[in-house]
ZATOR-623640 format. One record per residue: residue in one letter; chain; y, z, x of N, C-alpha, C, O in turn; residue number from 1. Coordinates in steps of 0.05 Angstrom, whole numbers. Last residue first. Layout:
<nodes>
code | unit | n_north | n_up | n_east | ca_north | ca_up | ca_east | c_north | c_up | c_east | o_north | o_up | o_east | pos
A | A | Y | Z | X | Y | Z | X | Y | Z | X | Y | Z | X | NUM
...
</nodes>
This chain:
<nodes>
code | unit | n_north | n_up | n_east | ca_north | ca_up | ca_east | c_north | c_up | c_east | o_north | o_up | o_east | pos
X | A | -32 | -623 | -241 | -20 | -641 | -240 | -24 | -674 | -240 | -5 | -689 | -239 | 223
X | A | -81 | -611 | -214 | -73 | -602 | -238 | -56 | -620 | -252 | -64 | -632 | -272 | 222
X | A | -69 | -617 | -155 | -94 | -629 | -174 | -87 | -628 | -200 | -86 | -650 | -210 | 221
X | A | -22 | -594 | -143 | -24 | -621 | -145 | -50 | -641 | -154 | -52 | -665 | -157 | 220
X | A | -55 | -538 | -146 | -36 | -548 | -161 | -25 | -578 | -160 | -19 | -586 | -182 | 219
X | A | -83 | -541 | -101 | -102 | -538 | -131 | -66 | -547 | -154 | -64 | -561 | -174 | 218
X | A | -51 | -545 | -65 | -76 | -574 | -74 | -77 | -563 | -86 | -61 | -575 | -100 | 217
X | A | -27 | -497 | -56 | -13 | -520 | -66 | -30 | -543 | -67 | -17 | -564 | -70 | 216
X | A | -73 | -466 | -50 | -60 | -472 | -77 | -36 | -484 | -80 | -24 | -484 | -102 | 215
X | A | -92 | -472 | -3 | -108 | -474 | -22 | -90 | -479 | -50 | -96 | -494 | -69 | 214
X | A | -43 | -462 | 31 | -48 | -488 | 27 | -73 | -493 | 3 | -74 | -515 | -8 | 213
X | A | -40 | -415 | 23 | -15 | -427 | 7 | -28 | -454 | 13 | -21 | -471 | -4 | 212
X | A | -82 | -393 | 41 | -86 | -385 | 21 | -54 | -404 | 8 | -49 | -403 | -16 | 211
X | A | -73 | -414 | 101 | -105 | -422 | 86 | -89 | -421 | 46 | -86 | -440 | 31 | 210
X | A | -29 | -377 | 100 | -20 | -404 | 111 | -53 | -417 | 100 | -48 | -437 | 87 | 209
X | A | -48 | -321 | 100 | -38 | -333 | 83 | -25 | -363 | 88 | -6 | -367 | 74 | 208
X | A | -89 | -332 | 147 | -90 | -324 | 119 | -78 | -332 | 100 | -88 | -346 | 82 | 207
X | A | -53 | -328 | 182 | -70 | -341 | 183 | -72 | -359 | 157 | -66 | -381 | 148 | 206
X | A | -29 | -276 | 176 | -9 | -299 | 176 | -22 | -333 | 174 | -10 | -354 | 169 | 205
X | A | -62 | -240 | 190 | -55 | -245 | 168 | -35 | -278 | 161 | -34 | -295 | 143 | 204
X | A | -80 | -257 | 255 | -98 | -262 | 229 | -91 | -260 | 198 | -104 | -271 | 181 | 203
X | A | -37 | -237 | 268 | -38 | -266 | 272 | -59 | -275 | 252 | -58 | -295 | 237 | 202
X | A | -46 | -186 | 249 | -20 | -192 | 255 | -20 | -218 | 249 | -6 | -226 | 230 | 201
X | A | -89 | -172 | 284 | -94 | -164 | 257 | -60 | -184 | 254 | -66 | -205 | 267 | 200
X | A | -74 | -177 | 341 | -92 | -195 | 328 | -98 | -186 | 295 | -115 | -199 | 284 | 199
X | A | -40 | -141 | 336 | -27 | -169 | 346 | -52 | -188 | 328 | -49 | -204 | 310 | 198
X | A | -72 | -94 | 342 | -49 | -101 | 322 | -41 | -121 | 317 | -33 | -124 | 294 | 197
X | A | -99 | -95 | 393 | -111 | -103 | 361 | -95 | -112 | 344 | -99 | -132 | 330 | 196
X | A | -50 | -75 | 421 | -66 | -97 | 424 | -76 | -110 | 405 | -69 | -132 | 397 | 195
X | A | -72 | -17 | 397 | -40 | -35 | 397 | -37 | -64 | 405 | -19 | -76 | 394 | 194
X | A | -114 | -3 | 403 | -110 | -6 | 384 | -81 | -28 | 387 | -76 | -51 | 377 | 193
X | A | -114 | 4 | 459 | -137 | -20 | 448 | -125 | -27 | 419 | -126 | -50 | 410 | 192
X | A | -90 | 45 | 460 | -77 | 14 | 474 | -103 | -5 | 473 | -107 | -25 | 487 | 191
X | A | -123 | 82 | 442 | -97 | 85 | 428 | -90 | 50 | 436 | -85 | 33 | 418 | 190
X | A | -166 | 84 | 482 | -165 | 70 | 457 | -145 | 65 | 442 | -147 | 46 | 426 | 189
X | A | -141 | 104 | 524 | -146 | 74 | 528 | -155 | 56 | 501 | -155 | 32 | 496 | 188
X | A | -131 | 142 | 500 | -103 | 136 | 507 | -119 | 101 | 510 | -110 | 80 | 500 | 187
X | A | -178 | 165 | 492 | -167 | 175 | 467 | -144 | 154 | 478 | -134 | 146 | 457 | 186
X | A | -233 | 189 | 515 | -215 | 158 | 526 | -195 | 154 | 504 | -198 | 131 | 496 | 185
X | A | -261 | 222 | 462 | -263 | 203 | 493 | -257 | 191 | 501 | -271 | 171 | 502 | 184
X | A | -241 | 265 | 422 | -249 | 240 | 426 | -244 | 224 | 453 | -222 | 216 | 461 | 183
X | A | -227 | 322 | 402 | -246 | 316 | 424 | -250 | 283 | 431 | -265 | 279 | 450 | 182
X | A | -206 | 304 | 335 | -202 | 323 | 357 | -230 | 315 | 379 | -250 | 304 | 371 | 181
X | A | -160 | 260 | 293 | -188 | 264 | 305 | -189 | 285 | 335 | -173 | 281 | 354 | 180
X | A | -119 | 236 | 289 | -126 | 263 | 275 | -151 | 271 | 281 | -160 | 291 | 271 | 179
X | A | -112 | 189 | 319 | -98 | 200 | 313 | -101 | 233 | 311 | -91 | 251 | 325 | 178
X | A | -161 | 155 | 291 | -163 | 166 | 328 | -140 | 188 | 331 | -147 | 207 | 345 | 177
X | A | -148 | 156 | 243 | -172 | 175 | 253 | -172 | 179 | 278 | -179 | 200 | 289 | 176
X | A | -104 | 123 | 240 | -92 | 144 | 234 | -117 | 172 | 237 | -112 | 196 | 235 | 175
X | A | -127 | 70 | 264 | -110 | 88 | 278 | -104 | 121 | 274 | -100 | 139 | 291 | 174
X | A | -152 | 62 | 222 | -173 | 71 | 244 | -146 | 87 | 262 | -146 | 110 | 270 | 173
X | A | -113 | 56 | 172 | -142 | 73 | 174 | -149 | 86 | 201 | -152 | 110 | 205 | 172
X | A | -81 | 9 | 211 | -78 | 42 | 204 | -93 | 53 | 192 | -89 | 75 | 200 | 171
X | A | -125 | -27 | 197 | -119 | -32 | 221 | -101 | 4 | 225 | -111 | 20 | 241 | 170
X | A | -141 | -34 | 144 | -153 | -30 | 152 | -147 | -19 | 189 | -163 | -6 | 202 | 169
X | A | -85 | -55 | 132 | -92 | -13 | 118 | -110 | -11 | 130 | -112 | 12 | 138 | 168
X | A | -66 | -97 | 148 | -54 | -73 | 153 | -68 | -50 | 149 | -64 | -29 | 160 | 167
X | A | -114 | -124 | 113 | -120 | -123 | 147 | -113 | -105 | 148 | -129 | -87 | 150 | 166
X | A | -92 | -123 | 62 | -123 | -108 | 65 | -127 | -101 | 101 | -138 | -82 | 111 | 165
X | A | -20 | -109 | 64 | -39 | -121 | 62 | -73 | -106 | 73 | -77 | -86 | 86 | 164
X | A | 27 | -63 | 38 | 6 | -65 | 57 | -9 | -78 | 51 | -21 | -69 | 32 | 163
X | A | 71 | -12 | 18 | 50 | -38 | 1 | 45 | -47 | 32 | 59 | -36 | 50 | 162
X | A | 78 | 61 | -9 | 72 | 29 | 15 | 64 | 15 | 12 | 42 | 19 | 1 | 161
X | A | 135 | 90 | -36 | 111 | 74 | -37 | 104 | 56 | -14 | 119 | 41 | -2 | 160
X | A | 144 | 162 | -48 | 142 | 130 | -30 | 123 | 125 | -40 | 104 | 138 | -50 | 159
X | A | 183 | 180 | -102 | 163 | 175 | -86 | 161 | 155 | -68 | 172 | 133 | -70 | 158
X | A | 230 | 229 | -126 | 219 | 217 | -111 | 195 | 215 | -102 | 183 | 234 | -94 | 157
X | A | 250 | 233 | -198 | 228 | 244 | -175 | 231 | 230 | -154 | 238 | 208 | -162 | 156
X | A | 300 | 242 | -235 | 291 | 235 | -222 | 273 | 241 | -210 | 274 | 265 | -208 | 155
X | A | 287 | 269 | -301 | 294 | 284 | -278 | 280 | 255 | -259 | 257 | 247 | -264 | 154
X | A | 315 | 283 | -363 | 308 | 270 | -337 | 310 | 273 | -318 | 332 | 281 | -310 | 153
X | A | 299 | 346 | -405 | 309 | 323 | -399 | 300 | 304 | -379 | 275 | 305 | -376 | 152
X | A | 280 | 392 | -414 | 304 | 404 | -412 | 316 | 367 | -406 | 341 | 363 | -404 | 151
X | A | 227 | 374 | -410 | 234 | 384 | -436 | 263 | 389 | -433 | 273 | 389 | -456 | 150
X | A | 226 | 307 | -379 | 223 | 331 | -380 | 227 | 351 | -408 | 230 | 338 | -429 | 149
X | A | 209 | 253 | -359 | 219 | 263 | -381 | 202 | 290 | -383 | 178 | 295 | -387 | 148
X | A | 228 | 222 | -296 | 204 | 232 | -303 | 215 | 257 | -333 | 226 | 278 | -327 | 147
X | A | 233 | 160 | -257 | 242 | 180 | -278 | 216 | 195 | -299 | 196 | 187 | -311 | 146
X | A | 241 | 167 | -186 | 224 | 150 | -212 | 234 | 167 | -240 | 242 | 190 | -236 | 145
X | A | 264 | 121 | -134 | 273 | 150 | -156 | 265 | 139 | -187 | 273 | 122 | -202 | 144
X | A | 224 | 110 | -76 | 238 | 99 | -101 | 238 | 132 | -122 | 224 | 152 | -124 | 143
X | A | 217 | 86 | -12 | 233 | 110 | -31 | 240 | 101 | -59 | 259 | 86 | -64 | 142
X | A | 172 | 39 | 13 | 200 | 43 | -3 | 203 | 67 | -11 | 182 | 72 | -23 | 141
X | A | 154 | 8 | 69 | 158 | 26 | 53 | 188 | 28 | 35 | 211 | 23 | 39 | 140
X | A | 104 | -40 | 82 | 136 | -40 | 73 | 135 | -17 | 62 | 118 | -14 | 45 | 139
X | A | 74 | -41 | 149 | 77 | -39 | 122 | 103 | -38 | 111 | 122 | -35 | 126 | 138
X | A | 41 | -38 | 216 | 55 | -53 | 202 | 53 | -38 | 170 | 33 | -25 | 165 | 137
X | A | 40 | -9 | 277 | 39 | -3 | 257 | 57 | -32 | 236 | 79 | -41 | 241 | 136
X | A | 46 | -11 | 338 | 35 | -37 | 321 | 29 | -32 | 293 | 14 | -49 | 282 | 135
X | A | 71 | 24 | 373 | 41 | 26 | 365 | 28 | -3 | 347 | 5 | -10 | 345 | 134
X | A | 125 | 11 | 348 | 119 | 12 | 382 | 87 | 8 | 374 | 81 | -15 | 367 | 133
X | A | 123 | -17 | 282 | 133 | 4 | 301 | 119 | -2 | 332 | 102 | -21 | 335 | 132
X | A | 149 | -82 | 267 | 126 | -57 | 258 | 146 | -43 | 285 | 165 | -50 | 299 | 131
X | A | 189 | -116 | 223 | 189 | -99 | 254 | 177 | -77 | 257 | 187 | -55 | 253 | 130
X | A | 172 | -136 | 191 | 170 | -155 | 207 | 183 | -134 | 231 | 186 | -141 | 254 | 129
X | A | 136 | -86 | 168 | 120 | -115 | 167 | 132 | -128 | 196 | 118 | -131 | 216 | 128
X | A | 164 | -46 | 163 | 151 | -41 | 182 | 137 | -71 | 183 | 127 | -76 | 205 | 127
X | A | 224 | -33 | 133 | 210 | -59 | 139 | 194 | -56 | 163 | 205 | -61 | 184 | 126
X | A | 244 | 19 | 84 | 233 | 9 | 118 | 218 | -14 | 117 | 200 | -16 | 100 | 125
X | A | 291 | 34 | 44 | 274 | 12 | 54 | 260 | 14 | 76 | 276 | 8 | 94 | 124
X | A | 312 | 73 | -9 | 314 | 70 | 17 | 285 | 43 | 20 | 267 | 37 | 4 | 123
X | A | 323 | 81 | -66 | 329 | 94 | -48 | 336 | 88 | -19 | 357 | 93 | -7 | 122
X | A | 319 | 37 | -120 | 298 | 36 | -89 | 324 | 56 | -75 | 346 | 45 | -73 | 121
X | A | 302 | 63 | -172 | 315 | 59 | -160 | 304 | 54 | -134 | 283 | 64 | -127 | 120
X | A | 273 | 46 | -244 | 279 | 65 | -223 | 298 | 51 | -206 | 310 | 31 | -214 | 119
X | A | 292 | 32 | -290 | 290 | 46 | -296 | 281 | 64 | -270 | 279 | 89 | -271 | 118
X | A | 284 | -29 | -293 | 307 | -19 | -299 | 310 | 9 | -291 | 333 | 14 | -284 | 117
X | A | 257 | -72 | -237 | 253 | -60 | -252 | 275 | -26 | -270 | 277 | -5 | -258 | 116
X | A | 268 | -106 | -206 | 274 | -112 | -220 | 272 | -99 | -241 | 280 | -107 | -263 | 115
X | A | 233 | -83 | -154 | 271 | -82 | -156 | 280 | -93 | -183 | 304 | -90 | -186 | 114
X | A | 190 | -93 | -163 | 197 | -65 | -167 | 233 | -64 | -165 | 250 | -48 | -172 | 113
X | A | 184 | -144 | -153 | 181 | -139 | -185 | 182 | -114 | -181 | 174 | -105 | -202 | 112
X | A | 189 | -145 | -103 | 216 | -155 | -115 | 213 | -149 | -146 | 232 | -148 | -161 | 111
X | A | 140 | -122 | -82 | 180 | -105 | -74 | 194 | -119 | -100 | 207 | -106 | -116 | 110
X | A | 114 | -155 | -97 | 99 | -138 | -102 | 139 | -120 | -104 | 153 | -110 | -123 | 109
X | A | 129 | -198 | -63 | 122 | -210 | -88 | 123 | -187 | -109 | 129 | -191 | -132 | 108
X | A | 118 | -179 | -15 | 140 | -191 | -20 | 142 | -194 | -50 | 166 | -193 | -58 | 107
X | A | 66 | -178 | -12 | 76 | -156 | -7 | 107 | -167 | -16 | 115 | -150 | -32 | 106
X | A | 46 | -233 | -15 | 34 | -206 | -41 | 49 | -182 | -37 | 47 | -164 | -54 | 105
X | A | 53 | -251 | 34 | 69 | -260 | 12 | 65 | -242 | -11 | 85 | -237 | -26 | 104
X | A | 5 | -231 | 62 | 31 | -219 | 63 | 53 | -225 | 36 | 65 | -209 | 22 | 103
X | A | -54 | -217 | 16 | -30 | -230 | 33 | -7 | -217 | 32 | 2 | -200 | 16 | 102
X | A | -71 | -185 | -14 | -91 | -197 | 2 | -72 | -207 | 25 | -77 | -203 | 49 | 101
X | A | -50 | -103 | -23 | -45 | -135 | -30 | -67 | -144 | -10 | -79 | -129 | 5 | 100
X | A | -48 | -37 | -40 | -59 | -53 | -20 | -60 | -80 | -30 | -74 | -81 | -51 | 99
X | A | -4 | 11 | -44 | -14 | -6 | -63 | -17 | -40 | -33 | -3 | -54 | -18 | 98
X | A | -3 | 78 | -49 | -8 | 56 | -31 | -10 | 35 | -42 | -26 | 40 | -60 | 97
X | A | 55 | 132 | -60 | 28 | 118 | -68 | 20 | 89 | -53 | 40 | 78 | -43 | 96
X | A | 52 | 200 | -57 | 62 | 183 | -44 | 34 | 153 | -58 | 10 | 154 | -63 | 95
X | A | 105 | 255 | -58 | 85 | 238 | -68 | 79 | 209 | -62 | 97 | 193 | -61 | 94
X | A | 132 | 275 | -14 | 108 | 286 | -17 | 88 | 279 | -40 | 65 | 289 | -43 | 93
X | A | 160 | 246 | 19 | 139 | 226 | 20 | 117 | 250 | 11 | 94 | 251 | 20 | 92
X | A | 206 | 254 | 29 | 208 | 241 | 15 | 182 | 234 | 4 | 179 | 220 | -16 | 91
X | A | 248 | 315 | 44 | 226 | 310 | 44 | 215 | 286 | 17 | 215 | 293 | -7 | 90
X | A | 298 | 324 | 16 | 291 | 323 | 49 | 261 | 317 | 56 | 256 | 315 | 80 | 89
X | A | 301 | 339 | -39 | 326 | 320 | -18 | 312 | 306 | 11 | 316 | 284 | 22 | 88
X | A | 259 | 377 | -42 | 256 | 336 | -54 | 280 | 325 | -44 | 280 | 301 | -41 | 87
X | A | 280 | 414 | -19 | 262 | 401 | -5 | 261 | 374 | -13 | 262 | 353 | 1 | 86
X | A | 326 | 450 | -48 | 334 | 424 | -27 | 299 | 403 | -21 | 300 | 378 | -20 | 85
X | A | 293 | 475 | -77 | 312 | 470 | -91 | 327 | 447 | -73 | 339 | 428 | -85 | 84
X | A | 257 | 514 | -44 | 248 | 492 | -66 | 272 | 471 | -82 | 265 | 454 | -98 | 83
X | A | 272 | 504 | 17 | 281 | 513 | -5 | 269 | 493 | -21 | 269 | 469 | -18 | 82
X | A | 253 | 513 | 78 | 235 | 507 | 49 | 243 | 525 | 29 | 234 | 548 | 23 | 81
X | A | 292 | 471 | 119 | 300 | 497 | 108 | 272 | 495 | 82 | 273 | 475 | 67 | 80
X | A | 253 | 437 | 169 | 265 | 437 | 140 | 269 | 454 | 137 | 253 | 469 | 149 | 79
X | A | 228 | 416 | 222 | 244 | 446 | 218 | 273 | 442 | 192 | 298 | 444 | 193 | 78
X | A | 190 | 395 | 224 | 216 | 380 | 224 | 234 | 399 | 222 | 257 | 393 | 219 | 77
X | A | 145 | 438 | 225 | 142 | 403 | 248 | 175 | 395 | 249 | 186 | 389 | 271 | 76
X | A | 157 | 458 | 178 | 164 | 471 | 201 | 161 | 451 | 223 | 180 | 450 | 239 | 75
X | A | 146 | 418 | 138 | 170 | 428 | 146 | 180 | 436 | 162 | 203 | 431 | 168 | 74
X | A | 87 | 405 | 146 | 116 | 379 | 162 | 140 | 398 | 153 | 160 | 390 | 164 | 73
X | A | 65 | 451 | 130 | 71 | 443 | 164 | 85 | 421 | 173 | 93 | 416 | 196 | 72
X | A | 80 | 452 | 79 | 97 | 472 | 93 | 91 | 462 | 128 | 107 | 466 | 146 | 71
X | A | 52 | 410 | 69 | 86 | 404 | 56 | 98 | 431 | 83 | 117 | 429 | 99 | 70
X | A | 0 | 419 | 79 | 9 | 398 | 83 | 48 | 400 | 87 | 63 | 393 | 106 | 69
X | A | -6 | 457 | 50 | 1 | 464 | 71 | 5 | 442 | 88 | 14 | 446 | 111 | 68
X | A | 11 | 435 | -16 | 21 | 462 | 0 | 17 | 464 | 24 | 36 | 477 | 33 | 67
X | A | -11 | 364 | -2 | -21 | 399 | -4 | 2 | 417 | 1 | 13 | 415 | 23 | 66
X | A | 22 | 321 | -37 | 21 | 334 | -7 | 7 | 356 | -16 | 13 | 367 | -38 | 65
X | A | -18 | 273 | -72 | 3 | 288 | -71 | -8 | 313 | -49 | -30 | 322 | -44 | 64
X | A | -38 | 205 | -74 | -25 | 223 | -71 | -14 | 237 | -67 | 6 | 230 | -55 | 63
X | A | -66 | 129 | -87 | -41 | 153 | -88 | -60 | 186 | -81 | -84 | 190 | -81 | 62
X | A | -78 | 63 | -85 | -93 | 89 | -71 | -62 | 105 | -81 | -41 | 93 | -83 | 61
X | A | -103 | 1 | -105 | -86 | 19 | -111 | -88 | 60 | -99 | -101 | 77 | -111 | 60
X | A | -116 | -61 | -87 | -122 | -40 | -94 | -107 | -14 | -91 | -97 | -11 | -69 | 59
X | A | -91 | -115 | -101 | -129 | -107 | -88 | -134 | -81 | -92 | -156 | -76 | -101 | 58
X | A | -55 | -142 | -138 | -64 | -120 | -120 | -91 | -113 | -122 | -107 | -108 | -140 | 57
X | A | -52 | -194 | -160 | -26 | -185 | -137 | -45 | -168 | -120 | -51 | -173 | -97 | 56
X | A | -93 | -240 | -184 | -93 | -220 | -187 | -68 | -207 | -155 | -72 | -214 | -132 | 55
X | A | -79 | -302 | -215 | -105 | -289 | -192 | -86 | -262 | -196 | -65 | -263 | -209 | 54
X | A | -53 | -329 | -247 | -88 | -348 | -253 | -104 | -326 | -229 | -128 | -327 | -224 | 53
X | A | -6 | -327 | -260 | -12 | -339 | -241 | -42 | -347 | -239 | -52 | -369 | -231 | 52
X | A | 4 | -290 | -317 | 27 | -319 | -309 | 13 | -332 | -282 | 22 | -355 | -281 | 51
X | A | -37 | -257 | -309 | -29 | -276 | -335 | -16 | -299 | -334 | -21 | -322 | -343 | 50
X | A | -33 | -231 | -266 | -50 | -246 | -271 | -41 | -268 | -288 | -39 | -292 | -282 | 49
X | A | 27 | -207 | -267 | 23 | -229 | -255 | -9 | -242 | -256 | -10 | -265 | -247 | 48
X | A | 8 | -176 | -315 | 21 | -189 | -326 | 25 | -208 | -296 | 27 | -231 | -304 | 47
X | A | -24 | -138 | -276 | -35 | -150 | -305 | -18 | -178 | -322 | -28 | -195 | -337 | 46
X | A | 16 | -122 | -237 | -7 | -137 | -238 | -20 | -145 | -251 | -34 | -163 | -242 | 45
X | A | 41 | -94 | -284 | 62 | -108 | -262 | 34 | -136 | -261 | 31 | -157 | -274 | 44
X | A | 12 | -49 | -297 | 20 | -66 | -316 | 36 | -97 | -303 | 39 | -118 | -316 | 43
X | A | 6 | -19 | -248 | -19 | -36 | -262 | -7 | -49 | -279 | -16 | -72 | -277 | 42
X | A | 60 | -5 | -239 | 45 | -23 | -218 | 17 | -34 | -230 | 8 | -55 | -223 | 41
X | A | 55 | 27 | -274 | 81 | 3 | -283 | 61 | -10 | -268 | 45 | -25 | -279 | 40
X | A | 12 | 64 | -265 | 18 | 59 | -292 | 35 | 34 | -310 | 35 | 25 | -333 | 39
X | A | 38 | 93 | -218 | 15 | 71 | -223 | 8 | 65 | -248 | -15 | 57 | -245 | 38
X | A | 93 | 118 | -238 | 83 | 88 | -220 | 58 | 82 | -216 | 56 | 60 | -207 | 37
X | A | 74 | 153 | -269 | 88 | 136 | -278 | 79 | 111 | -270 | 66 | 92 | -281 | 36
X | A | 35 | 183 | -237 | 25 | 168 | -257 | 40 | 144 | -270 | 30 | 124 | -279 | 35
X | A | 80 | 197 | -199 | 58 | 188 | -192 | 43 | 164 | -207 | 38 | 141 | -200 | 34
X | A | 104 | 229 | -239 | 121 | 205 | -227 | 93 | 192 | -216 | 84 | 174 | -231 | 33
X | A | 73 | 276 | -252 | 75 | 257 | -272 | 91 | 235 | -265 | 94 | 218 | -283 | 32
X | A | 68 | 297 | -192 | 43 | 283 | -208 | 49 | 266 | -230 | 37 | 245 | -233 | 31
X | A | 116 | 322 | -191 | 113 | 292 | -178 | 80 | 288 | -180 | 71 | 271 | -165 | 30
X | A | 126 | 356 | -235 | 138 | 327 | -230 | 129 | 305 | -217 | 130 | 281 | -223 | 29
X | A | 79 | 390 | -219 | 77 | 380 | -244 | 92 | 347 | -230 | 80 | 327 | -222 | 28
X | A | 109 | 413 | -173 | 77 | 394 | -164 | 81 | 373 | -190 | 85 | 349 | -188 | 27
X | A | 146 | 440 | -196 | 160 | 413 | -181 | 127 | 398 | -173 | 125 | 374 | -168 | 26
X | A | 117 | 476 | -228 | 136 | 456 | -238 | 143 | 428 | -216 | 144 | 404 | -221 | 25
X | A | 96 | 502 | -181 | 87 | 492 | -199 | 94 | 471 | -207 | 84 | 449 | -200 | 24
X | A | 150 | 527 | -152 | 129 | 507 | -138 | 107 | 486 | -160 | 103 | 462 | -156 | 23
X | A | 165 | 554 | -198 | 178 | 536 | -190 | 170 | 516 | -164 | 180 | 494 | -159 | 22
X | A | 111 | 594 | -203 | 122 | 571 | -218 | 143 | 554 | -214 | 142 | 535 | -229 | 21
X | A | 127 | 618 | -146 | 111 | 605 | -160 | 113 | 585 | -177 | 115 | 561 | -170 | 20
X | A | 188 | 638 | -154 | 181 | 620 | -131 | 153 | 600 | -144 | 155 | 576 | -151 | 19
X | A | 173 | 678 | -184 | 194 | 654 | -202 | 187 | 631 | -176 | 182 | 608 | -181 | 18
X | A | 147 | 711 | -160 | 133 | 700 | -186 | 150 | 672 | -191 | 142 | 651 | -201 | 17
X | A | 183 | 725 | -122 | 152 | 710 | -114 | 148 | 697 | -138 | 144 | 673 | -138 | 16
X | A | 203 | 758 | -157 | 221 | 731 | -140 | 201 | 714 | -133 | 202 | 690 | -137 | 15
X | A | 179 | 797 | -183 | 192 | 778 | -194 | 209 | 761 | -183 | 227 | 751 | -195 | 14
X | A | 121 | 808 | -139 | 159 | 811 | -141 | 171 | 786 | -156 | 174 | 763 | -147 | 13
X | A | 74 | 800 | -140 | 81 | 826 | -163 | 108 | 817 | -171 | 118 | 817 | -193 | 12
X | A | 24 | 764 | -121 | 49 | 773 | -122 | 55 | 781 | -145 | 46 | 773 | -167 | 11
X | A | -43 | 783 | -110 | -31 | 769 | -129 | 1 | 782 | -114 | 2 | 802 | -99 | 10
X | A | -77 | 812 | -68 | -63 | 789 | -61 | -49 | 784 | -84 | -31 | 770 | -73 | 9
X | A | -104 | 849 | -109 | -85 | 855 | -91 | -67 | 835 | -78 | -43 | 840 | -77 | 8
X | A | -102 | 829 | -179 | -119 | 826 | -146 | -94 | 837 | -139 | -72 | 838 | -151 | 7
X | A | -94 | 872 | -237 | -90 | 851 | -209 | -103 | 850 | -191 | -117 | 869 | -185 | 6
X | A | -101 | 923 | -254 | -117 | 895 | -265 | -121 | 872 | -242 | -140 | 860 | -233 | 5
X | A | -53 | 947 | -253 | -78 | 962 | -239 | -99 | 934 | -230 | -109 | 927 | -208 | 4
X | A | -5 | 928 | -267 | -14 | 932 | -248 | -40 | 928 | -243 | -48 | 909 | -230 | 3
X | A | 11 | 979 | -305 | 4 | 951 | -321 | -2 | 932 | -298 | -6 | 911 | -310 | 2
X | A | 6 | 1028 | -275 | -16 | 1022 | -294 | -16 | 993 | -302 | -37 | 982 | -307 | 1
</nodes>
C-alpha cells in the first residue's frame, strides 16, 4: 500500500535509493566547484584588467558530464562505476574552458591559478607546445577545488582548458567532423584538418609577436 502511488519505473530498493542521492550529491559538488572556478577566473580577469589596461579572457565556456555521458566513458575505459572511486578516475566530469586572444594569455592565465591558495594543480598536459598527432593544441589542468560542505571540505575535481580563440576555433570543427555521422570523405578531411593545424599554429604566434610589438611602443610612448 505505501507503494501504490509510485511510478513503476521509480526504484523502491533502499540501495537504489541511496545510489540515487549519492549520484545527486556528487552532481551537487561538482556544480558548486564549477561555480567556484568561474567565479575566481572572473575575479582573476577583472583584477588583470585593472593592473594591465586590456582584458586576459575572451571567454569563458563550462560543464557538467550527463549521466550518460559519464556511464559511456566508463564502459569506453572500462571504469569500475563506483560512486565512491569514480572522481579518483574520472577527471574531466566537470569541466571548464577559458578561451584567451594569445598564446602568452594562456601562460599568464596557468600561473595566476598556481598562485592561488586554496586549490591544487593535480596534473598538467601541455598540448600547446606538444599538441597531439591530429594537431590538437591546449593546456589542460586537473585542479582540486574546494567545495564547503555541511559535514565539511571536500576537494572536487575539475579540468580546466585554457586555449587561445584560433585553438577552440580549430577543435570546434574537428570535434564535429569527429561526432558527426554519414559525412563524405571523413579521412581526407580529418588530414585537411591536421594540416590546418599548422596554419592555425603559425597564425597564433603571428599574433602574438603583432600584439607584443603593439605594446611595447605603446609603452615606450608612455614613457
Amino acid at each position: 500500500m505505501a507503494n501504490e502511488n509510485l511510478p513503476t519505473s521509480f526504484p523502491t530498493d533502499p540501495t537504489s535509493l541511496a545510489a540515487v542521492d549519492r549520484f545527486r550529491q556528487l552532481m551537487l559538488n561538482y556544480r558548486s566547484a564549477v561555480r567556484v572556478m568561474r567565479t575566481k577566473i572572473t575575479y582573476l580577469d577583472q583584477e588583470y584588467q585593472i593592473q594591465h589596461g586590456h582584458s586576459l579572457v575572451d571567454s569563458l565556456q563550462s560543464r557538467i558530464k550527463s549521466p550518460e555521458s559519464i556511464l559511456e566513458k566508463a564502459q569506453r575505459k572500462h571504469l569500475d562505476f563506483n560512486l565512491d572511486t569514480l572522481p579518483d578516475e574520472m577527471h574531466d566530469i566537470a569541466g571548464i574552458r577559458v578561451i584567451v586572444r594569445f598564446e602568452d594569455d594562456i601562460v599568464a592565465m596557468e600561473r595566476r591559478l598556481e598562485k592561488q591558495p586554496d586549490i591544487r594543480i593535480l596534473k598538467r598536459k601541455d598540448y600547446v607546445n606538444k599538441p597531439k598527432a591530429n594537431g590538437y593544441r591546449s593546456l589542460h589542468l586537473i585542479l582540486a577545488v574546494p567545495v564547503f560542505l555541511n559535514a565539511g571540505v571536500e576537494a572536487v575535481t575539475v579540468e580546466v582548458q585554457i586555449r587561445t580563440i584560433a585553438m577552440n576555433f580549430w577543435a570546434s570543427l574537428e570535434h564535429e567532423l569527429n561526432y558527426k555521422k554519414n559525412v563524405a570523405h571523413q579521412d581526407e578531411l580529418r588530414q585537411e584538418l591536421v594540416a590546418k593545424a599548422q596554419l592555425v599554429h603559425q597564425l597564433d604566434q603571428d599574433m602574438n609577436a603583432i600584439k607584443n610589438q603593439i605594446r611595447a611602443d605603446n609603452d615606450v610612448a608612455k614613457d
